[in-house]
C-alpha positions as CSV (number, residue, x, y, z in Angstrom):
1,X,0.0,0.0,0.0
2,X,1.8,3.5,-0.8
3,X,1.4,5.9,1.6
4,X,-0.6,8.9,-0.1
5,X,0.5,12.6,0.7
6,X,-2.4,13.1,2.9
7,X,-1.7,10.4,5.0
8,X,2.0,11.9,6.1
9,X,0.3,15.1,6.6
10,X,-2.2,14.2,9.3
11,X,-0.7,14.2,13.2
12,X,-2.6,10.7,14.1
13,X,-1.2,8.8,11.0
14,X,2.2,8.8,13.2
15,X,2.8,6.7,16.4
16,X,5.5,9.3,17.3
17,X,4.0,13.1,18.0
18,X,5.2,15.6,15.5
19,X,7.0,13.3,13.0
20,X,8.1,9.9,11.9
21,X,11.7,8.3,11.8
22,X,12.7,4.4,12.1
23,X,14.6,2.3,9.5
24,X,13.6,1.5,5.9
25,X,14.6,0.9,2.4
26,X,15.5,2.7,-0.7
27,X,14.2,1.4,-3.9
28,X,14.5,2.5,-7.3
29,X,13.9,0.3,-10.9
30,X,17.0,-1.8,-11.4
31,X,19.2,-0.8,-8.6
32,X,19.7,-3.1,-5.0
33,X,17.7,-1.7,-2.2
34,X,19.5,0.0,0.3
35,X,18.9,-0.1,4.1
36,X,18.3,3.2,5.4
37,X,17.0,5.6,9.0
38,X,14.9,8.1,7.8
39,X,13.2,11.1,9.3
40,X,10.2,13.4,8.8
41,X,7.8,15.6,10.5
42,X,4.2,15.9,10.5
43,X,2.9,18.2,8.0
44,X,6.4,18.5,6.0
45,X,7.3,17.7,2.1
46,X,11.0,16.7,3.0
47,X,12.9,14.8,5.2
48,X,16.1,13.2,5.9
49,X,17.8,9.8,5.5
50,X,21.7,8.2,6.1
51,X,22.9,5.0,5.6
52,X,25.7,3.2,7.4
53,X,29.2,3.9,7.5
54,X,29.9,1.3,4.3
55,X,31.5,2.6,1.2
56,X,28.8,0.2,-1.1
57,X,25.7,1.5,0.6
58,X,26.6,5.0,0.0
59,X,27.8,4.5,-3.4
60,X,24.2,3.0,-3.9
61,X,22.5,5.4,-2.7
62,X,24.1,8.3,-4.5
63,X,23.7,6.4,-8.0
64,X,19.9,6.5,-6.8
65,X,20.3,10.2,-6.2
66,X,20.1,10.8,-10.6
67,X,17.0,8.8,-10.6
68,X,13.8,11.2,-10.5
69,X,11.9,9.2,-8.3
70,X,12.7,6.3,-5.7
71,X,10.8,4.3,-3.0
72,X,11.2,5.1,0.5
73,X,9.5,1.8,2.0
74,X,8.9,2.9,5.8
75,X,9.3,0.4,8.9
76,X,6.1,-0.2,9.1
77,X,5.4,-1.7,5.5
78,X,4.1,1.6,4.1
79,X,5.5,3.1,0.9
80,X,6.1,6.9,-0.4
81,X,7.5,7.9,-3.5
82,X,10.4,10.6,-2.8
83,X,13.1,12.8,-4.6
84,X,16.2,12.5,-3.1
85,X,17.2,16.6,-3.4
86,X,20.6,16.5,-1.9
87,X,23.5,13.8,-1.9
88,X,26.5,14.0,0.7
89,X,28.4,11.2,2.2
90,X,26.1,8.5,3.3
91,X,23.3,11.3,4.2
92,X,20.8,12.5,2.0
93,X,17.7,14.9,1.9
94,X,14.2,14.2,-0.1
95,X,10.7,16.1,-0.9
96,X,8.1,13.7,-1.0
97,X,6.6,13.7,-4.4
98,X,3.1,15.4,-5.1
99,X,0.4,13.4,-6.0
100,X,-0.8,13.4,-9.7
């Protein structure tokens, strides 16, 4: 199920008041998922997410960094598309992407 927009927007979608943050996944068409922590706060467009320290998982993520939209998979089984907006050694920022 993919989260929709409205869903991150509303306070008691979140078990955590204000925001949401836990471990998840990055996937994009083609490419290996890679494990990530994420954060976001109620009510915002853009986030936060960092891999671990290895050289491979950072690699993959910044290769996943050209593609216009990737798969944030949230702990909980939930999905939202994202754009990652910035790139920088293992830590990267997104914008969720508007629903069409």
């Amino acid at each position: 199920m993919a989260v929709q927009a409205g869903y991150l927007r509303n306070p008691t979608s979140f078990r955590s008041p204000g925001g949401l943050a836990g471990s998840g996944m990055i996937i994009a068409v083609g490419r290996k998922p890679v494990a990530v922590a994420y954060q976001f706060w109620t009510g915002a467009n853009s986030g936060s997410i960092a891999t671990t320290a290895s050289q491979a998982k950072r690699d993959a993520l910044r290769a996943m960094w050209l593609e216009p939209t990737v798969i944030l998979r949230l702990e909980d089984g939930r999905h939202v598309d994202i754009s990652l907006t910035q790139c920088e050694d293992g830590k990267a920022t997104f914008e969720i992407a508007a629903d069409e």
